[in-house]
C-alpha positions in Angstrom: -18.8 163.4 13.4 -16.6 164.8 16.0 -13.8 167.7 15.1 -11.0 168.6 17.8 -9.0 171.3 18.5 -6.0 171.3 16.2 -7.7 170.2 13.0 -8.4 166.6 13.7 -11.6 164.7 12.3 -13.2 161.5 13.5 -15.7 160.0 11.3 -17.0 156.7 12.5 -19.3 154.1 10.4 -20.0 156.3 7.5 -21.2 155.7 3.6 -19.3 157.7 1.4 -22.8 159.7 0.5 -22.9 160.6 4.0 -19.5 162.2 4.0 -20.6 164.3 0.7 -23.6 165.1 2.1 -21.2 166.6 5.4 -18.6 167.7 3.5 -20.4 169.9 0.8 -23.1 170.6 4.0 -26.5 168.9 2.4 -29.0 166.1 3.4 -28.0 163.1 2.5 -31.1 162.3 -0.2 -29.3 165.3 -1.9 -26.6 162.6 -3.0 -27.2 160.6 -6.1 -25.6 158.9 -8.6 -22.5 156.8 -8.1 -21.8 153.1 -7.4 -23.9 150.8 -5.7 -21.0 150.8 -2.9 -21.2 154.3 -2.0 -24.6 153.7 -0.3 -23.8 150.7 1.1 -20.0 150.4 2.3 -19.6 152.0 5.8 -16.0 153.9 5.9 -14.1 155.6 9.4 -12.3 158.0 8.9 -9.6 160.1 11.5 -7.3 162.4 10.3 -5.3 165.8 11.2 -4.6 168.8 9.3 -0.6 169.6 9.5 -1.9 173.4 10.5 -4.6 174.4 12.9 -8.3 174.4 11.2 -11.4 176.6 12.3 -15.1 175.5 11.9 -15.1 177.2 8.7 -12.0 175.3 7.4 -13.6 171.9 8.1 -15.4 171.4 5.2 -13.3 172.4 3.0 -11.1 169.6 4.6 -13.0 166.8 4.5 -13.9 167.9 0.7 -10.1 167.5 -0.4 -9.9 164.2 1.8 -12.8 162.2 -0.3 -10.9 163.7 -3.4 -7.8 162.1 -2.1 -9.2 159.0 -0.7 -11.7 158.1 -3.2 -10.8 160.0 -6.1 -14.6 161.8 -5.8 -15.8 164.0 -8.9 -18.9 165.3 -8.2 -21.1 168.5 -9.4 -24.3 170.5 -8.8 -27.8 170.2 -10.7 -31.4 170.9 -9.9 -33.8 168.5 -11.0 -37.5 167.5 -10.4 -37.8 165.0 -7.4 -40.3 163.2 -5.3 -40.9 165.4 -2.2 -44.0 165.5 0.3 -45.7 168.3 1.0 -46.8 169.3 4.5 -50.7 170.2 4.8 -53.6 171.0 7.3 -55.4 167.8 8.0 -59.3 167.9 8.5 -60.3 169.6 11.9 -61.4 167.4 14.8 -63.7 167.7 17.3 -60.3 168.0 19.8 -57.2 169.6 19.1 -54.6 167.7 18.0 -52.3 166.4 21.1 -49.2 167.1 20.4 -49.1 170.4 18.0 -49.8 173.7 20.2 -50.4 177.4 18.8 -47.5 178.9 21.3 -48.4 181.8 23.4 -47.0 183.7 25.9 -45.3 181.8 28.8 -45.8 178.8 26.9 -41.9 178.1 27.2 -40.5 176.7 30.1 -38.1 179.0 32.4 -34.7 179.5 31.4 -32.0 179.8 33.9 -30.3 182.7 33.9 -27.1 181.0 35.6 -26.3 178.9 32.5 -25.9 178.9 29.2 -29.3 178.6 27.2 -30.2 175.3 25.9 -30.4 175.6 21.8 -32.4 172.8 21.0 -34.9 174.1 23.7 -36.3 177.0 21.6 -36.8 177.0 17.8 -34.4 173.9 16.9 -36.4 170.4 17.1 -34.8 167.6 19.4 -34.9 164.7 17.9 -34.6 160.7 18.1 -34.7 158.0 16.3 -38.5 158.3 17.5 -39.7 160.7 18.7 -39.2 164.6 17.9 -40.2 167.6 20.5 -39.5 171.5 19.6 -40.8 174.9 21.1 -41.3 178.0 19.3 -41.0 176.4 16.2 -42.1 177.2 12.5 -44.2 174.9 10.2 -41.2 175.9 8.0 -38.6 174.6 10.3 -40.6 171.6 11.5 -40.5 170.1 8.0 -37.0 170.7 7.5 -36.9 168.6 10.8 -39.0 165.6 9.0 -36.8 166.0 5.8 -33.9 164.9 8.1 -36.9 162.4 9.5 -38.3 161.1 6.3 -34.3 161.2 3.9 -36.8 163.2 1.2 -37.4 166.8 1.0 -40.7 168.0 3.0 -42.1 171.3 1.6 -44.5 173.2 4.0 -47.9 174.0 2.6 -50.1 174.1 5.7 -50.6 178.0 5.3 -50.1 178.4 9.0 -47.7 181.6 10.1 -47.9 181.0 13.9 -44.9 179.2 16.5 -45.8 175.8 17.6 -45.4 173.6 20.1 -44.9 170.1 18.8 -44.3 166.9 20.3 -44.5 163.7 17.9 -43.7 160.4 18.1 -43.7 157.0 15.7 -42.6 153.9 15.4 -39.4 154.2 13.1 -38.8 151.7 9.9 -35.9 151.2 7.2 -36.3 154.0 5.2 -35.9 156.9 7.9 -32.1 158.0 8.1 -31.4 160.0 11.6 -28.2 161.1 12.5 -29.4 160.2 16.3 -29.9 157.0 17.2 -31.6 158.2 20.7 -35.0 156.2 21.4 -38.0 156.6 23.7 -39.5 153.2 24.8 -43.3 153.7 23.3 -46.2 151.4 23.4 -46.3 148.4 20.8 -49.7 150.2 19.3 -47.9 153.2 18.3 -47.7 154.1 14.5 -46.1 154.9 12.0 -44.7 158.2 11.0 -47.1 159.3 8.4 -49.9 158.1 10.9 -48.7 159.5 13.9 -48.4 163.2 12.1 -52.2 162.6 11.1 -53.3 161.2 14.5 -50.8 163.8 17.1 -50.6 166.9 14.7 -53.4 167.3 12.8 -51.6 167.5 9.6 -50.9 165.5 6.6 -48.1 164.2 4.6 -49.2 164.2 0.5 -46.6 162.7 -2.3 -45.8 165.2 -4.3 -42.8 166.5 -6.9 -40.5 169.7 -6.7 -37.2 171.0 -8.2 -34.4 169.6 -5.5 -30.7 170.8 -5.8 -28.6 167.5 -6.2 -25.2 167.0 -5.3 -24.0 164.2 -8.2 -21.7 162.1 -7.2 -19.5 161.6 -11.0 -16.7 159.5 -10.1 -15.6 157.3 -7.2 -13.2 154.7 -6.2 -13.2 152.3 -3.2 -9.9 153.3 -0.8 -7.4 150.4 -0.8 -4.9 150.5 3.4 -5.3 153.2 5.3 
């Protein structure tokens, strides 16, 4: 998604439960209900407001635009969904490789000249394999693999302290990443699940949880432009 100065929007190569998941600002497994088309079609979308819109105006926006365009009734409910919970794997004789209890000076030097980098400290960088953060919370590294995984991840590991965490895995179908930046990794590495065993030292469990849904009620397919 890319938004200009002016009020213009450029969507490219979108489902329409990816733009309710941007326009009402949730993940896309949030989404459900709605014809089989919604998941499946791929939609672009460019338009321009007749007045000047801010950030804050822009969902609002694109909200009246998939009410226009696809005739889109949705609503709000909270119901009990498949999630995985986040533990503390079995300790090893060595520390997990890529998950680091972060102490002082563990960061790397910021540049006072510049502008700090926002994805350096507390917010995970991510690919479409691969996934390094600083200073980060077990809380905010499994909202990082819900983006990861498409299903809510719900932090049980008990532990309170920043981390340094560098993982990496070898993708398949059912991961949804808004990035499609990729490492080049070794055939032998694993899969996600595997890799957070293997390079974190934690676990990934199946479990269930009360999710707020965004329902899609309504939709029709857009016919021109």
């Amino acid at each position: 998604m890319k938004s200009h100065p002016g009020g213009k929007l450029d969507i490219s190569r979108a489902t329409l439960r990816t733009l309710a998941a941007l326009a009402y600002q949730v993940q896309p497994f949030q989404v459900s209900g709605g014809p089989a088309w919604a998941r499946a079609e791929y939609f672009d979308i460019s338009t321009e407001a007749t007045e000047s819109s801010s950030e804050g105006r822009l969902f609002p926006m694109m909200r009246a635009l998939l009410e226009e365009r696809f005739s889109l009734k949705m609503h709000f409910e909270t119901k009990d969904q498949p999630v995985y919970v986040l533990v503390a794997g079995k300790a090893g004789k060595k520390p997990p490789a890529g998950l680091h209890v972060t102490t002082e000076g563990s960061c790397g030097r910021v540049d006072s000249a510049g502008p700090p980098d926002p994805k350096a400290y507390g917010s995970p960088g991510m690919g479409l394999n691969h996934l390094e953060a600083q200073e980060v919370s077990m809380a905010r590294f499994a909202e990082a693999l819900t983006r990861v995984l498409d299903r809510k991840v719900i932090d049980r590991t008990g532990r309170t302290e920043k981390f340094n965490v560098s993982l990496q895995w070898l993708p398949d179908e059912h991961q949804a990443l808004p990035s499609s930046d990729a490492i080049t990794l070794p055939p032998d590495t694993p899969a996600i699940f595997t890799a957070v065993q293997e390079q974190l030292g934690l676990r990934l469990e199946p479990g269930k949880a009360l999710v707020d849904l965004l329902v899609i009620d309504h939709a029709e397919e857009p016919s021109g432009n």
